[in-house]
C-alpha positions in Angstrom: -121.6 127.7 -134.7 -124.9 125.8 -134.2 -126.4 124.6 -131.3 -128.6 121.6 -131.0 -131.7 121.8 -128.7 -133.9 119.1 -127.8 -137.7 120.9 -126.6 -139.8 119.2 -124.3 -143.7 119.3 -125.5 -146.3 120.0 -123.1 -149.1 117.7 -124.1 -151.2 119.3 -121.5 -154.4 121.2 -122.4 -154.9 125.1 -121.9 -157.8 126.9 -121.4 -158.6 128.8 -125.1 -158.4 132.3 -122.9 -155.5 131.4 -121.5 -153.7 130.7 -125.7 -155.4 134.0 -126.7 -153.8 136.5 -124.0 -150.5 134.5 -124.8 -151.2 134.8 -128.6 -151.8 138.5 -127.7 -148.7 139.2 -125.4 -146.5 138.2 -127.8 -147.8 140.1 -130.5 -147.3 142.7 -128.3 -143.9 141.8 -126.7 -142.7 141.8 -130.8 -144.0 145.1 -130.8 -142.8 146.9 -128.0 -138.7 145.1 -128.6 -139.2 147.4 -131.3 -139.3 150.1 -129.4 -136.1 152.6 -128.0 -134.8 151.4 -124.4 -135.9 154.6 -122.7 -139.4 154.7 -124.5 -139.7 150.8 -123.5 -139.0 151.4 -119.9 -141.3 154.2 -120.0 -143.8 152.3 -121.1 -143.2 149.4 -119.2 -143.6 151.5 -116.2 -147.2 153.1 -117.0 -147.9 149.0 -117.8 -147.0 147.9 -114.8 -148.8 150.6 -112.3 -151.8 149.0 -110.1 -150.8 145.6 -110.5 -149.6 143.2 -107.6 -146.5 141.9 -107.8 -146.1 138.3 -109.3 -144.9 135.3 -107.6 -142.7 132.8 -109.3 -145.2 129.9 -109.7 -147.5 132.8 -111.7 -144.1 134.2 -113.4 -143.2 130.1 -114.4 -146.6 129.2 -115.5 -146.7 132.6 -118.0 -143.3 131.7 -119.2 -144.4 128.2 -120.3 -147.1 129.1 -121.7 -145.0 131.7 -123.8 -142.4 129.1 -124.9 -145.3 126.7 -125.6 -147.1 129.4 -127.9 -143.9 130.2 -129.8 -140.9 128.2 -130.5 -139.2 131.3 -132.1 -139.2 132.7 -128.4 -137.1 129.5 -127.5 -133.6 131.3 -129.4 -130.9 132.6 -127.5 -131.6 136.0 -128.8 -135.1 135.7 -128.4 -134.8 136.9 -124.8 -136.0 140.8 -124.9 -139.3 139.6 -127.0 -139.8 136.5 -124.6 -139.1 138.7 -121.1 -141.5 141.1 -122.5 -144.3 138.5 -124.0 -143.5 136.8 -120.3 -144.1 140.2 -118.6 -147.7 141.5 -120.3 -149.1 138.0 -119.9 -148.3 138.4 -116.3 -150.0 142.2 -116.2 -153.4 140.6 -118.4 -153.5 138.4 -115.8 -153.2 141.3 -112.7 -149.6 141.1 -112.2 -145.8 142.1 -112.8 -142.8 140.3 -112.5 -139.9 142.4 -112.2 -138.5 142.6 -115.7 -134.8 143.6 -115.9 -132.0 144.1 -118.6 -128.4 143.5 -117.8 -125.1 141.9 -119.1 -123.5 138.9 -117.8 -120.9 139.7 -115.4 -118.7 137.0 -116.3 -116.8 136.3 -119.9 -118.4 136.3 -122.3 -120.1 139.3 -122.1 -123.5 139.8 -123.3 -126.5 141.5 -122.9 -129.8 139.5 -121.4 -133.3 140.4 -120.7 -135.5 138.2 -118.1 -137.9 138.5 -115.8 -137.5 137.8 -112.0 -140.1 137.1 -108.9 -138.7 138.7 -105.7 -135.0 137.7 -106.0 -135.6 134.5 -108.5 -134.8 134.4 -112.3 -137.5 132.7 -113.8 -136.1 130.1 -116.6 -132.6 131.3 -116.7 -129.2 129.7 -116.0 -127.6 130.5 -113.4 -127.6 132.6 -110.1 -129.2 135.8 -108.9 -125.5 137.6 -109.5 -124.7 136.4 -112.8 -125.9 139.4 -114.5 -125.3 143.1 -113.7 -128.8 144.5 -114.5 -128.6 148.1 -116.4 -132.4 148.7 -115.7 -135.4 147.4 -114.3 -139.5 147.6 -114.4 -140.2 146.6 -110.8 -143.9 146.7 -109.7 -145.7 150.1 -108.8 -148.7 149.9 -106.8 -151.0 152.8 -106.7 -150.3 155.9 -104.6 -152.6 155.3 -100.8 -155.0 158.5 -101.1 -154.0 161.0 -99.2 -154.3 161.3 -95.3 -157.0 163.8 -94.1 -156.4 166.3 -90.7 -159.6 165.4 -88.9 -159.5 169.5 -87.3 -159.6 171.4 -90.0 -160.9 168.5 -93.1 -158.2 169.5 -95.3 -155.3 166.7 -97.0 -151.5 166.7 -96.1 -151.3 169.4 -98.9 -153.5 171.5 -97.4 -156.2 171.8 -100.4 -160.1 171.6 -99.0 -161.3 168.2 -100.2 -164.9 168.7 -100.0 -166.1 165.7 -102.1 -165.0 164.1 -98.5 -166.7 165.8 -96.6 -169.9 166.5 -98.5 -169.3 170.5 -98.4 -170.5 172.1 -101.1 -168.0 174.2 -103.3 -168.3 177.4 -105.2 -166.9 178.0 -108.6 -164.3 180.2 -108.9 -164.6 183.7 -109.3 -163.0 184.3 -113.2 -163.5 187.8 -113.3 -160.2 188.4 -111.7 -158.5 186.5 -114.3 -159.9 188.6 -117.5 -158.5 191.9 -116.3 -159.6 195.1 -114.3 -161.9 196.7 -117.4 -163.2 193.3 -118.2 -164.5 192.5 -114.4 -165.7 196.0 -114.4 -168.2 195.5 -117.4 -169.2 192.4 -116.3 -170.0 194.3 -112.8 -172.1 196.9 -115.2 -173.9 194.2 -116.8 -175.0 192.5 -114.2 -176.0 195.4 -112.3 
């Protein structure tokens, strides 16, 4: 069975960076649908650390520009390379969408990939509860450092941090590691 689709060209002009991270994030999205699902994820999750999560005007804008850069991403099983193309444009440009893979709770079942900005599918038909997602790639912002005791200058793990607090630290002493005749003629040596 063949579907007809009727695309809508955007006539408008973007920016030459802009067409080269898109170029490149699908090159890259081809690449990593290659990929096993618990490799992806994996990967997808070191990808998406430090970034700030997207909003769905920056999520909408990187999906157009995906679907204008690539009609082969327009297919109905073109959705794992176009969630992931839509996903590392987002993370060149400093931020994540959450990207999720699920099935469609309703007949006809199917698998889907997409991206979504707080609870919003971006570009998809319809609703939030339509699909049952299996896994996602939310984003991960960076660890806080970690808090200092103000008594004693040590962290919450109790480790002395004395880059902090400008002391000065000796190296460790590595005789005790070689062995008792080994620190003893390093002892006679020295002496």
């Amino acid at each position: 069975m063949s579907v007809t689709v009727a695309l809508n060209r955007d006539h408008r002009p973007r920016p030459w960076k802009l067409r080269l991270q898109t170029r490149l994030a699908i090159c890259l999205a081809r690449t990593l649908a290659l990929f096993k699902p618990y490799v992806l994820r994996r990967l997808l999750t070191r990808l998406s650390k430090g970034a700030a999560p997207a909003d769905a005007a920056v999520t909408s804008a990187a999906r157009d520009s995906v679907l204008a850069s690539s009609l082969g991403l327009h297919g109905l099983r073109a959705c794992l390379p176009r969630s992931l193309a839509v996903a590392v444009l987002c993370r060149l440009r400093g931020t994540w969408p959450t990207w999720c893979v699920g099935v469609r709770t309703a007949p006809p079942f199917a698998a889907h990939a997409w991206v979504e900005a707080g609870q919003e599918m971006i570009g998809e038909t319809g609703g939030y509860d339509s699909y049952s997602r299996l896994f996602t790639v939310p984003p991960t912002t960076p660890l806080p450092p970690p808090a200092q005791d103000r008594t004693q200058g040590r962290t919450q793990n109790g480790t002395q941090n004395g880059a902090q607090n400008g002391a000065q630290t000796r190296a460790p002493d590595r005789r005790h590691d070689q062995g008792p005749d080994r620190a003893a003629d390093q002892d006679r040596d020295q002496g």
